[in-house]
C-alpha positions in Angstrom: 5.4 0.5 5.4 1.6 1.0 6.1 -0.1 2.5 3.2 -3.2 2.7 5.8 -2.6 6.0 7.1 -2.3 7.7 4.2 -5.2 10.3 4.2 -7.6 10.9 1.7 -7.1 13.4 -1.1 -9.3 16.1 -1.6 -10.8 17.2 -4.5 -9.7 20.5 -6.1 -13.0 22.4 -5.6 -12.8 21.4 -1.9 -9.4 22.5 -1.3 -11.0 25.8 -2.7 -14.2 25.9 -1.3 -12.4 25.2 2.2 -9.5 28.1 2.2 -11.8 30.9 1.1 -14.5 29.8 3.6 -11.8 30.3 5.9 -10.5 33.6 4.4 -13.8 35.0 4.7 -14.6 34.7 8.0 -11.2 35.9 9.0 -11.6 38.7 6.8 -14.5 40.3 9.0 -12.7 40.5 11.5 -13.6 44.3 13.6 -10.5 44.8 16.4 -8.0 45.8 13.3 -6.5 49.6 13.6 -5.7 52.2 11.7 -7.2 54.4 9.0 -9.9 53.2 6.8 -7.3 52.3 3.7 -4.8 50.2 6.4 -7.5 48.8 7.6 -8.8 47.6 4.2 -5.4 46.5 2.8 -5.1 44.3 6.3 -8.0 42.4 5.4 -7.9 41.7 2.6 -3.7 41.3 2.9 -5.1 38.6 5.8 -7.3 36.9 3.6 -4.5 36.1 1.1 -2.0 35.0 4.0 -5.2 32.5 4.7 -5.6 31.1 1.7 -1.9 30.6 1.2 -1.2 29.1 4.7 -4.2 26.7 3.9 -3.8 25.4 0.6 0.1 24.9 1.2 -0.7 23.0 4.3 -2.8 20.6 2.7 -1.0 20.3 -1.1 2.0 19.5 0.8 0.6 17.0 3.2 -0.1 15.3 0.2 3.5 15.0 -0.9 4.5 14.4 2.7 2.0 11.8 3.4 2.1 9.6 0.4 5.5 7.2 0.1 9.1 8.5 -0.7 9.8 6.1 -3.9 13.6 7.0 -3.7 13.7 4.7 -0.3 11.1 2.1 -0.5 12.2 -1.1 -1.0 12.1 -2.5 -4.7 8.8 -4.8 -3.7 6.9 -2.1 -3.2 8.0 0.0 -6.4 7.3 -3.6 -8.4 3.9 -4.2 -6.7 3.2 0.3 -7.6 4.1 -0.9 -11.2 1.6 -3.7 -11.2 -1.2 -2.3 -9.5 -1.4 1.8 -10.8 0.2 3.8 -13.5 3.4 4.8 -12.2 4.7 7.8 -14.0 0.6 9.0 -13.4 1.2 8.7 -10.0 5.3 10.5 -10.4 3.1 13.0 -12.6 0.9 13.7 -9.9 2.6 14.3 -7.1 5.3 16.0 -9.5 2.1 18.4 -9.9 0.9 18.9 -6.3 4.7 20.4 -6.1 4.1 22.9 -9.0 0.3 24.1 -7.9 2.8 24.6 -4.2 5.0 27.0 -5.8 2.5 28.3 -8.0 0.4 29.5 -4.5 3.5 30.8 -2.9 4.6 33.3 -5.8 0.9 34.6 -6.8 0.6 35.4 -3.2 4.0 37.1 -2.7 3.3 39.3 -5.6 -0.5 40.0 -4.7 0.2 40.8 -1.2 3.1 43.3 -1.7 1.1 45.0 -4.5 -2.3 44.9 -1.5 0.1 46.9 0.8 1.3 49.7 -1.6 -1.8 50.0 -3.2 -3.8 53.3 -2.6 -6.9 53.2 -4.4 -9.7 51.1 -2.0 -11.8 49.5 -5.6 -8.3 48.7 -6.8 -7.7 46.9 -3.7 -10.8 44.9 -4.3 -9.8 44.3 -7.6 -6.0 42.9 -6.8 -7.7 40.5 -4.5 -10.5 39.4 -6.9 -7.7 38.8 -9.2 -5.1 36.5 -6.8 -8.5 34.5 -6.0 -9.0 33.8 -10.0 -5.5 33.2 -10.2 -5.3 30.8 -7.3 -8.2 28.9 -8.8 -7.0 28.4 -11.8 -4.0 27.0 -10.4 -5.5 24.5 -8.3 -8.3 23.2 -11.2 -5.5 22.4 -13.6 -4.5 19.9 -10.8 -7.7 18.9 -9.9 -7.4 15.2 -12.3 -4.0 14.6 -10.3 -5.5 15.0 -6.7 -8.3 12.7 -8.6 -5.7 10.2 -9.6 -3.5 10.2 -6.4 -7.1 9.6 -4.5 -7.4 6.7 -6.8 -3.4 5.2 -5.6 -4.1 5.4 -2.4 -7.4 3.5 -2.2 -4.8 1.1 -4.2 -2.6 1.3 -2.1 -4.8 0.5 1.0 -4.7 -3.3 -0.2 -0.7 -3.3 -0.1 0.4 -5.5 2.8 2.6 -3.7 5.8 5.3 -6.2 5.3 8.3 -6.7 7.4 11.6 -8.2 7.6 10.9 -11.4 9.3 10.8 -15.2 8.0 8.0 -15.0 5.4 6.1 -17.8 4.7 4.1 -17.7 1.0 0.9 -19.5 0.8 0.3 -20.1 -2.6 -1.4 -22.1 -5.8 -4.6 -22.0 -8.0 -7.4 -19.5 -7.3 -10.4 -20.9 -5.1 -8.0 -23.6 -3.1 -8.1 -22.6 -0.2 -5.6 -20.1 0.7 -7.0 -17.7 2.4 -8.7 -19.8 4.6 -5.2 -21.6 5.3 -3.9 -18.1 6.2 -7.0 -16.9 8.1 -6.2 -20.8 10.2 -2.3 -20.0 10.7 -2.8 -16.5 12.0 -6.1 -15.8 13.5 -6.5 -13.0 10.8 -10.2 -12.4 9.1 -9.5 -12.1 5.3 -12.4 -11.9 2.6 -13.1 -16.0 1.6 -15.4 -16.2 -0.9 -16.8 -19.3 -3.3 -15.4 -17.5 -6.1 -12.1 -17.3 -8.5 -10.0 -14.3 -7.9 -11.5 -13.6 -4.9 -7.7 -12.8 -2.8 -6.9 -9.5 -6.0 -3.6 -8.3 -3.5 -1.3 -9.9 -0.9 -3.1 -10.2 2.3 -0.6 -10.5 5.2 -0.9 -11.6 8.6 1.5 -13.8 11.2 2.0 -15.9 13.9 4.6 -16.7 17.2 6.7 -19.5 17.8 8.2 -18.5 21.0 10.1 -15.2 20.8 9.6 -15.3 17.3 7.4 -14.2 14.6 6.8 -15.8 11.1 4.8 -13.3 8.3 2.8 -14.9 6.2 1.8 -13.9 2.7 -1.6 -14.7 1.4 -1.0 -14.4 -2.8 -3.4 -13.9 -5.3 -4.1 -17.5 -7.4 -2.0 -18.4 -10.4 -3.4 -19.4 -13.3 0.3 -20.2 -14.4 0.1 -19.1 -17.9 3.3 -18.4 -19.0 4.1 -15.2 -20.2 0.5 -14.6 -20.2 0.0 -13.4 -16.3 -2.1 -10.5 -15.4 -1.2 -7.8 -12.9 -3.2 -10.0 -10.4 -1.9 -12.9 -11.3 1.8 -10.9 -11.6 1.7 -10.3 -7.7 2.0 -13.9 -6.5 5.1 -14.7 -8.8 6.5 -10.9 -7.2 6.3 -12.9 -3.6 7.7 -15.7 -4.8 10.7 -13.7 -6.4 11.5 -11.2 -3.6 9.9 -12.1 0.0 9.1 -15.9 0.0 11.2 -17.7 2.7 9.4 -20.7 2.5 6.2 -21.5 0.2 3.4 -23.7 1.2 1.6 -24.6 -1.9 -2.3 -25.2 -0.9 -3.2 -28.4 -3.1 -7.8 -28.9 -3.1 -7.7 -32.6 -3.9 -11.7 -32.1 -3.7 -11.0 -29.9 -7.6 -14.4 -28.0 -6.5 -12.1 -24.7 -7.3 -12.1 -25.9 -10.7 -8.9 -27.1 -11.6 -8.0 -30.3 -11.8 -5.4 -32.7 -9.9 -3.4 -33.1 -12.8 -3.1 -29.3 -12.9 -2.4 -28.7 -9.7 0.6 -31.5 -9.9 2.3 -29.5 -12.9 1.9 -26.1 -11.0 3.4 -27.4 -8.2 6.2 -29.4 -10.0 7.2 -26.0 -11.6 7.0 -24.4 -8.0 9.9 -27.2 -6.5 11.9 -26.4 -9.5 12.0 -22.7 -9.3 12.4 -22.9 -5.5 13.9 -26.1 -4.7 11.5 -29.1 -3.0 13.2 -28.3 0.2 11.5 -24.8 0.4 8.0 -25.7 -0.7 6.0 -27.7 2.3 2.2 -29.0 0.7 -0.7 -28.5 2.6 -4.2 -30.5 1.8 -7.1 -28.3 1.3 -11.3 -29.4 1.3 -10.2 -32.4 2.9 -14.1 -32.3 4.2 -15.4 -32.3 0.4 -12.8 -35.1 -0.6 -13.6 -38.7 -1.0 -11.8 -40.7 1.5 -10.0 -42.5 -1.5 -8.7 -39.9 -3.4 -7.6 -38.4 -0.1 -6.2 -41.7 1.2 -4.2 -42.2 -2.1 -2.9 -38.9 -2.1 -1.4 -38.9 1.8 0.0 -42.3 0.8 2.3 -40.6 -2.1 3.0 -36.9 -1.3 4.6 -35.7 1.8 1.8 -33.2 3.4 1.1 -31.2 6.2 -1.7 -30.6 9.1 -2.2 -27.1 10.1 0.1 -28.0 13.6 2.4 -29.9 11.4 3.3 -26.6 9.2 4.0 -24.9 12.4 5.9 -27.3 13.7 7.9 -27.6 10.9 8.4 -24.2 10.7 9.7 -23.9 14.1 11.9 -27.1 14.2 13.5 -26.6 10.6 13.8 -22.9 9.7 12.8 -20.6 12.8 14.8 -22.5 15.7 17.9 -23.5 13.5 18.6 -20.3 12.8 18.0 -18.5 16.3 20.7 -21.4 17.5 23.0 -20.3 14.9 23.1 -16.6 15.8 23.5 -17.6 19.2 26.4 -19.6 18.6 28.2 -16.8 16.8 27.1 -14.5 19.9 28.6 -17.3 22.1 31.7 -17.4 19.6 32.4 -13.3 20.1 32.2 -13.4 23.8 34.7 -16.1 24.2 37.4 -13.4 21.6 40.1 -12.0 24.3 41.8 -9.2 23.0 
């Protein structure tokens, strides 16, 4: 799903501000007919249709535009739980619902009463009295719109992911994997000389032939067990749900801070949650590595190039699996009945 389009949300006073703007210059309008008292109760029975029409328009738009949590997949209700209050966010939109309903009666039963009504001040008076009414309603939601316009700038940062081959670049903060992914993809995502820099899953991709491999740009681990923050929860969320194939980005250069050591033990617990044959180790700061350490480490750890990753990607887990589909296609043409 992208969480781009969703629109921004409008503050209460706007959504008042803007309807009876609109309700006024309706109401002055001069080719109406009839005697003076139809004439009054049509505009000022107009102006109430207005302000209806326009408020439900854009309350519901809110509910229509935001995502339908009964059907999104359970990645994106994990990565909601992570990043924003949830039940705020239910609350909210729960909310928008109400002030909808709220609109739709006060106006049914001012406008029937603006018809019948006789008495031009009382007129007046009923319509005074649906605007105070209608205000009210839409300023006791006014911190939900506030808090909904707060999930959506949140969920801006969510990546549009898809069902393809996902590839998850991951390891320690400030080693490199955003550069890696901005390399693999052509994509131009925030790098900066600074921990914590990546703070949700970027997402870009790349072809090999027909095919197309989405790769997932994580947030660093510090890999404290049990002791992750949301940030830190968003990598391991990858890893559990969308991961395909991890590359973990190793800085043999330690100017991100960590240390080799540490970066062995986070990638030993990596092989063992996933399996060695599903993590691929990719070389980072090569340029501000001595050519000793460097040398040493090609010597005892398989690693890849940037080419090499795609490569192996193609020739071990993109193209296998393209001939096997193919060869059950082959095997249902050759069924005779």
């Amino acid at each position: 799903m992208n969480f781009q389009k969703i629109p921004p949300v409008e503050s209460g006073e706007t959504f008042l501000d803007l309807a009876f703007s609109k309700a006024r210059v309706q109401g002055k309008q001069k080719n109406l007919k009839g005697n003076w008292l139809q004439i009054i109760r049509k505009k000022e029975g107009l102006k109430l249709d207005i302000i209806k029409d326009n408020l439900v328009a854009r309350l519901e738009k809110i509910t229509m535009t935001f995502p339908n949590t009964k059907i999104l997949p359970s990645f994106y209700l994990t990565l909601m739980d992570l990043t924003l209050d949830y039940s705020q966010f239910k609350k909210s939109l729960g909310a928008v619902g109400w002030a909808v309903k709220k609109v739709r009666f006060f106006h049914k039963s001012y406008v029937s009463r603006v018809v019948t009504e006789k008495d031009r001040q009382k007129v007046k008076e009923l319509t005074k009295q649906f605007y105070g009414r209608i205000s009210s309603v839409i300023k006791q939601i006014n911190s939900n719109l506030e808090y909904l316009e707060i999930c959506r700038k949140i969920m801006r940062s969510y990546p549009d992911v898809k069902e393809m081959f996902s590839v998850c670049l991951y390891g320690f903060p400030n080693v490199g994997k955003t550069t890696l992914l901005n390399k693999l993809t052509g994509t131009n995502a925030e790098v900066a000389a600074y921990a914590f820099t990546t703070k949700s899953i970027n997402s870009g991709s790349f072809k090999i032939g027909d095919n197309e491999v989405q790769v997932l740009d994580v947030p660093g681990t510090l890999a404290r067990k049990d002791k992750m923050n949301n940030i830190e929860l968003q990598a391991e969320l990858v890893l559990a749900e969308l991961a395909d194939l991890v590359v973990f980005v190793f800085d043999l250069s330690e100017q991100s801070g960590f240390s080799i050591s540490n970066q062995k033990q986070l990638l030993q617990k990596v092989n063992q949650q996933l399996g060695k044959d599903n993590v691929l180790v990719y070389f980072s700061k090569l340029d501000l590595t001595t050519s000793e350490v460097a040398n040493e480490f090609k010597l005892k750890h398989k690693h890849y190039s940037l080419e090499e990753l795609k490569e192996k990607i193609s020739a071990e887990y993109i193209l296998p699996v393209k001939n096997e589909s193919k060869s059950v296609d082959d095997d249902h043409d050759d069924y005779e009945d």
